[in-house]
N, C-alpha and C positions, 0 to 999 in steps of 0.2 A: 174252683180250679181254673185255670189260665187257659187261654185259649192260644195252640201253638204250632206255629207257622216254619216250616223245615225253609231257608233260604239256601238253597245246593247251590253249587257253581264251581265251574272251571275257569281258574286266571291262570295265563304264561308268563303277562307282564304287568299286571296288578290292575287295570282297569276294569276288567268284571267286577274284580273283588272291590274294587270302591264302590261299583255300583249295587253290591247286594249289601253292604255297607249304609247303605242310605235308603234300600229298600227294609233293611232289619228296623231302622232306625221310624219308618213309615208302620212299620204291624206293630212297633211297640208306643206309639202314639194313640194306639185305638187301647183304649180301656180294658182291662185283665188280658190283654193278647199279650204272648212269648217268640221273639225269633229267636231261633234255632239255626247258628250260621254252622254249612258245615261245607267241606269241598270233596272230589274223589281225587285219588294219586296219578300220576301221569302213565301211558301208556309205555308200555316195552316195545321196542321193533325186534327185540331178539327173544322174545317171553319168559325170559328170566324175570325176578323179581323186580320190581321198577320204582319201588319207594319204601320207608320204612313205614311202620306199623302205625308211628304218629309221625304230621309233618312236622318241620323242625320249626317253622313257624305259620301266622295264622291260623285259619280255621280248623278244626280237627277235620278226619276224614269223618267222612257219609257211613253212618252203620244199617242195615235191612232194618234195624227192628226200629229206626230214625222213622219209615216212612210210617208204619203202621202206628206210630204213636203222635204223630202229627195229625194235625187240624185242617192244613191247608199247604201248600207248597210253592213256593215260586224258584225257578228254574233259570239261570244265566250261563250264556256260553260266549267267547267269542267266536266269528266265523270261519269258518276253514269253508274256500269256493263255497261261500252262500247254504251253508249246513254248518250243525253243530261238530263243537272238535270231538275228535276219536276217546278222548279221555270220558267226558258225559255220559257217548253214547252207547262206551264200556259198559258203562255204570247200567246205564238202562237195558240193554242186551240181556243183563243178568236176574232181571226181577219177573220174568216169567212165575215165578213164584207165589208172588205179591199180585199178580195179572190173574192169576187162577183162583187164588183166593179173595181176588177183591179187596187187597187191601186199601187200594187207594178210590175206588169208585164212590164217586158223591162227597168226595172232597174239591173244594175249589182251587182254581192252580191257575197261578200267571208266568209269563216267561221274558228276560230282556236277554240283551248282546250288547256286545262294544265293536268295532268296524275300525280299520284305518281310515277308509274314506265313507266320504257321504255317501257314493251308492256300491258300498261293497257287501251288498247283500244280507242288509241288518232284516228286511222281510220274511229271503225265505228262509232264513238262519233261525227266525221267530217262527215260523210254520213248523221249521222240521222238529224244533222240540216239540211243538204241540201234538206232533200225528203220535207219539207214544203216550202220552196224558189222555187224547182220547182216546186211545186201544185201553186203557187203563180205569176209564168209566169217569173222568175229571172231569168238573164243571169250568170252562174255561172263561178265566175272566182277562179283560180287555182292557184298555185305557178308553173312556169315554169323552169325545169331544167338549164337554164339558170342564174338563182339563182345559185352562187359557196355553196351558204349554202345548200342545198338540197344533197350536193355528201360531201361535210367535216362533218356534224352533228354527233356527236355521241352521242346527247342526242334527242332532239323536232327539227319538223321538217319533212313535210312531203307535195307530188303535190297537195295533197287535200286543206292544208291552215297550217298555221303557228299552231305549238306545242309547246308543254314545257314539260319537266318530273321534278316537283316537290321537290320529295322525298317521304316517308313514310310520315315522320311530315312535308311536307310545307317547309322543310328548305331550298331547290337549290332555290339560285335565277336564274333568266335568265342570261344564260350566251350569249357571243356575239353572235355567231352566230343565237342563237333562237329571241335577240332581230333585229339583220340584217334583220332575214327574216319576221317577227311581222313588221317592217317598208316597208319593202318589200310589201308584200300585202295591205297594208295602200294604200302605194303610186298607188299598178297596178288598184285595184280598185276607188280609185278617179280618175288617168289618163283615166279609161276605161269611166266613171261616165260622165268626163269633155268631152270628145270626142261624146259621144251620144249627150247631152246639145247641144250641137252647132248648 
């Protein structure tokens, strides 16, 4: 049986979504591991219904019984003021459920962001997902200097979890080393994911 890694994430302008993209592409390099790409729908300012049932394209939405049947989790948002966006953190608001029964404790869990600029808060954008993974009981795992992308970067990229700096308009695509290390975390977290399993 495959060992299998839920990649959630919120994109507005598609740069998350390259980057869980390249983190799926890292957990399915690690031997019998499965990504599982999925996203949540965008938030209402008026609480009417705010998407349909399936999005019309990419990733399907995030289902509850996603987390419970998952191995491991990695987690992307871009940032809104240096926090995750309102869409994710929807999502997560909602899993007191999963919180009480432990669904997710002693699974390992990593987390990136995408940024316009270089320091628009790819840090604590990486902290605020984590403080719900550990209310959650998740072993969180990191980018280890060991990574040569962590010390060459000069754009995304950081011990917390993989980054990206954008642009103003969305135009930088990923360059290498931000996708190196988006596989990078893919990969540490399914290896850590498949070594619990056993």
């Amino acid at each position: 049986m495959s060992t299998r890694i839920l990649v959630l994430y919120y994109s507005r302008h598609g740069a998350t979504a390259n980057m869980a993209k390249h983190a799926a592409r890292g957990v399915e390099a690690v031997t019998d591991c499965e990504a599982w790409l999925r996203t949540v729908p965008e938030v209402s300012p008026d609480f009417d219904a705010s998407a349909e049932d399936v999005p019309p394209t990419g990733a399907p939405f995030v289902e509850r019984a996603d987390l419970a049947d998952c191995d491991g989790l990695l987690l992307g948002s871009p940032t809104r003021f240096g926090n995750m966006a309102a869409p994710l953190k929807y999502f997560l608001d909602a899993t007191s459920g999963d919180w009480l029964s432990g669904t997710l404790a002693g699974k390992p869990a990593g987390v990136f962001t995408s940024t316009s600029s270089l320091h628009g808060g790819q840090e604590t954008t990486l902290l605020s997902m984590m403080l719900p993974l550990l209310h959650h009981g998740m072993l969180l795992c990191g980018l280890p200097y060991q990574e040569p992308g962590l010390i060459k970067t000069t754009a995304g990229g950081t011990p917390y979890g993989a980054s990206h700096v954008a642009g103003p308009q969305g135009e930088r695509a990923l360059d290498d080393i931000e996708i190196e290390l988006c596989r990078a975390q893919g990969k540490r977290v399914a290896d850590i994911a498949r070594r619990l399993a056993r």
